[in-house]
ZADO-1210 file (C-alpha; in nm, 4 decimals, padded with zeros to 6 digits):
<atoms>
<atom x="-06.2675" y="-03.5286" z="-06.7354" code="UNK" pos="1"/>
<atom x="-06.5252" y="-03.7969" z="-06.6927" code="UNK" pos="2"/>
<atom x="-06.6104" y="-03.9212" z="-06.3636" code="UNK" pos="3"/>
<atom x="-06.9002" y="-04.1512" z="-06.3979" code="UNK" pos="4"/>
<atom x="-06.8957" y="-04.4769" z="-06.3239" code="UNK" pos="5"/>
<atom x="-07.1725" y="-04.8297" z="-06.3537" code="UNK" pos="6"/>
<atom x="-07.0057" y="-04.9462" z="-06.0246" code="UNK" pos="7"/>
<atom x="-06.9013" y="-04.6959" z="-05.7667" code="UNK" pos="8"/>
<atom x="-07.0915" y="-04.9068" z="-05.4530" code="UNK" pos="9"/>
<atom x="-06.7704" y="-05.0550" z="-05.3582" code="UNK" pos="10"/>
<atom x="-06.5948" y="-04.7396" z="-05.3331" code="UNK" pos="11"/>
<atom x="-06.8889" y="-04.5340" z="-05.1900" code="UNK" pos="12"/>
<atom x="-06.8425" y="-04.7975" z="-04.8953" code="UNK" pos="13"/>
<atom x="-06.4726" y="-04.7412" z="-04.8620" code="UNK" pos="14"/>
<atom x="-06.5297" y="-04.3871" z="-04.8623" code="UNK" pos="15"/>
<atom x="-06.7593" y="-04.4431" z="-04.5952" code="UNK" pos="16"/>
<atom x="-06.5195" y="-04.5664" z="-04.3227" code="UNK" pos="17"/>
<atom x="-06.4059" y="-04.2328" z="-04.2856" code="UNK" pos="18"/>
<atom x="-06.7659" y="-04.0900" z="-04.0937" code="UNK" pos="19"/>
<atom x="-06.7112" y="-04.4221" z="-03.9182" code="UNK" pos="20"/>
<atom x="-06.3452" y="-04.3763" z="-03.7665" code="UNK" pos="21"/>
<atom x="-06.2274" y="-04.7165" z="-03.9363" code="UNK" pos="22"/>
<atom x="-05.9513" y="-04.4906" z="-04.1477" code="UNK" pos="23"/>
<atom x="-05.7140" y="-04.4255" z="-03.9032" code="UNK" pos="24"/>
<atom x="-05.3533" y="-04.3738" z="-04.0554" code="UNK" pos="25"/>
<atom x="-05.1557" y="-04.2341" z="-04.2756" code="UNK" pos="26"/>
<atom x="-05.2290" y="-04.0469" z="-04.6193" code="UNK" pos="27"/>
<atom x="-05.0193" y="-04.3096" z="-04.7845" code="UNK" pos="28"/>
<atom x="-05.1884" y="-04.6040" z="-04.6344" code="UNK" pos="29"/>
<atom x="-05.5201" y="-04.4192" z="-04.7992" code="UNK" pos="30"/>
<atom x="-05.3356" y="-04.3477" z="-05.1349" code="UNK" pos="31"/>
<atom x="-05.2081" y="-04.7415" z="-05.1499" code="UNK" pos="32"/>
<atom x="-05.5855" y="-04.8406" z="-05.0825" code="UNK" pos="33"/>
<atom x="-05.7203" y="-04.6060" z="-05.3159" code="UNK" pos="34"/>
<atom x="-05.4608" y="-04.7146" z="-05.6244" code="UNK" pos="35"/>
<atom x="-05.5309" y="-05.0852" z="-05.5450" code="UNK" pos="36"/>
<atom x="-05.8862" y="-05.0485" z="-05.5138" code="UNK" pos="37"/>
<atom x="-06.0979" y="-05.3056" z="-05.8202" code="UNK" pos="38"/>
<atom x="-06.3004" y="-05.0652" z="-05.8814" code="UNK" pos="39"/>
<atom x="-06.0840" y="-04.7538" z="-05.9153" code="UNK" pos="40"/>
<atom x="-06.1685" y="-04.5522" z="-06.2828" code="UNK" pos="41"/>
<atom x="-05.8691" y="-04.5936" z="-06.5095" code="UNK" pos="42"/>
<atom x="-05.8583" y="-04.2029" z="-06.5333" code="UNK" pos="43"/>
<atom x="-05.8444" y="-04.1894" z="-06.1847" code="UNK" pos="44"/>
<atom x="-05.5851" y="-04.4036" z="-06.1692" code="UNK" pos="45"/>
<atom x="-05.3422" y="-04.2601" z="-06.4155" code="UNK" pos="46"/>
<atom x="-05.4047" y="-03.8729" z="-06.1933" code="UNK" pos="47"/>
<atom x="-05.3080" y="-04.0836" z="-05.8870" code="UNK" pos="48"/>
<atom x="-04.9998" y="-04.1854" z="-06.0547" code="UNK" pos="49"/>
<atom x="-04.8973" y="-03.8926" z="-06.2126" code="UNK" pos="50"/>
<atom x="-04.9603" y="-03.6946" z="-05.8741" code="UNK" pos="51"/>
<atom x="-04.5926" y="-03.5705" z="-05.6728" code="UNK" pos="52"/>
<atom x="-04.5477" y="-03.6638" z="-05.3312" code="UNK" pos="53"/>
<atom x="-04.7336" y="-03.3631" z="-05.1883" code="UNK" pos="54"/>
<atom x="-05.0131" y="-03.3786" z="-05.4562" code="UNK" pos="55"/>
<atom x="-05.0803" y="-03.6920" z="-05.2974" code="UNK" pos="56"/>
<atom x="-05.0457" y="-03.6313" z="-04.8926" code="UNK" pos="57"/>
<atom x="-05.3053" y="-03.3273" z="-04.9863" code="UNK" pos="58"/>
<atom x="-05.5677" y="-03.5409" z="-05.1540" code="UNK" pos="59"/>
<atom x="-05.5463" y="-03.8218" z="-04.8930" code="UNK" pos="60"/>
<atom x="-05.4829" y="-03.6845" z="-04.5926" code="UNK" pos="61"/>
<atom x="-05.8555" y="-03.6070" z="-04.5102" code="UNK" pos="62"/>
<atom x="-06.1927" y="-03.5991" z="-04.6312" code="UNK" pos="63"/>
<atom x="-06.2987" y="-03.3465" z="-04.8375" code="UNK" pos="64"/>
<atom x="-06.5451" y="-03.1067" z="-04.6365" code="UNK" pos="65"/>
<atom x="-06.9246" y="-03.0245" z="-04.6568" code="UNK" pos="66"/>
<atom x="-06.8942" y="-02.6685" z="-04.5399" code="UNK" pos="67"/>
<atom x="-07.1621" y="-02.3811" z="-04.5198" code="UNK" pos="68"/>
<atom x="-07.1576" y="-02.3329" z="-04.8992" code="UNK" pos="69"/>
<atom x="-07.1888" y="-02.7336" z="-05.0002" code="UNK" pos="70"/>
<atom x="-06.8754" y="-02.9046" z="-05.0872" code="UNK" pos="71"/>
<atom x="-06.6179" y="-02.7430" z="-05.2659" code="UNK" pos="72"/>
<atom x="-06.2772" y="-02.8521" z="-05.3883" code="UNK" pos="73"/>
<atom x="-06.0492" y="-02.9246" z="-05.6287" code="UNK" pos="74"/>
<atom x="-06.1263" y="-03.1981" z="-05.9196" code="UNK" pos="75"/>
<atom x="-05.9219" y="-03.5365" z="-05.8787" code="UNK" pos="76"/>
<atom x="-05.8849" y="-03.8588" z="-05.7387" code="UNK" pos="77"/>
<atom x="-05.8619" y="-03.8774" z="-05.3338" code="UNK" pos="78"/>
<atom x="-06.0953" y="-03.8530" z="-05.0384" code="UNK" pos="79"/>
<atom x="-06.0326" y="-03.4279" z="-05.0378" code="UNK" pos="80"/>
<atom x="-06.0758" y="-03.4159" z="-05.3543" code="UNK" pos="81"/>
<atom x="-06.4098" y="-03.3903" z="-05.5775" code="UNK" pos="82"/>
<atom x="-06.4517" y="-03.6631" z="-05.7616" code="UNK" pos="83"/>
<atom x="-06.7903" y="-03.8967" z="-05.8413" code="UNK" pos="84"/>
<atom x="-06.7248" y="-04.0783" z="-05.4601" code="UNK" pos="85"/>
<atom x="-06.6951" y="-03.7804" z="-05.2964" code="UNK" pos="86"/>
<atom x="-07.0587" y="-03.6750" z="-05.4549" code="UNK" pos="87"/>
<atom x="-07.2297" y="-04.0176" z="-05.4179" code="UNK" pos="88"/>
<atom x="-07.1424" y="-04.0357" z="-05.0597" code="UNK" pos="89"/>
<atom x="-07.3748" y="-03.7569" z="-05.0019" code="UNK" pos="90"/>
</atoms>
């Protein structure tokens, strides 16, 4: 699965908001801005797509953690997910 991305500014900023407090709402309000986001990856887009209901409340719901052992998580496209956002914004 590739990941890497010329533009990913845009998105590092969106990702941002969250260490801000200016994401405040619902996973599905995140999801929607995610899939509608310019600068989304195609392959990122088809995995949000192809995601179930649940598969999609657990990616968006929060932002994925730095923890005592770095971040860890599961490959995909979301805010808890890791993905090359959820690196950059590091």
């Amino acid at each position: 699965m590739k990941f890497i991305s010329s533009s990913y500014k845009p998105f590092t900023i969106l990702i941002d908001k969250h260490k801000t407090g200016e994401m405040n709402g619902t996973w599905n309000n995140e999801w929607n801005k995610w899939i509608n986001h310019n600068e989304l990856q195609s392959e990122l887009k088809k995995q949000m797509n192809d995601m179930t209901e649940r598969e999609r409340e657990d990616a968006f719901y929060k932002q994925l953690e730095f923890g005592t052992g770095g971040m860890r998580g599961e490959l995909g496209s979301g805010p808890n997910r890791m993905n090359i956002y959820s690196i950059l914004k590091r």
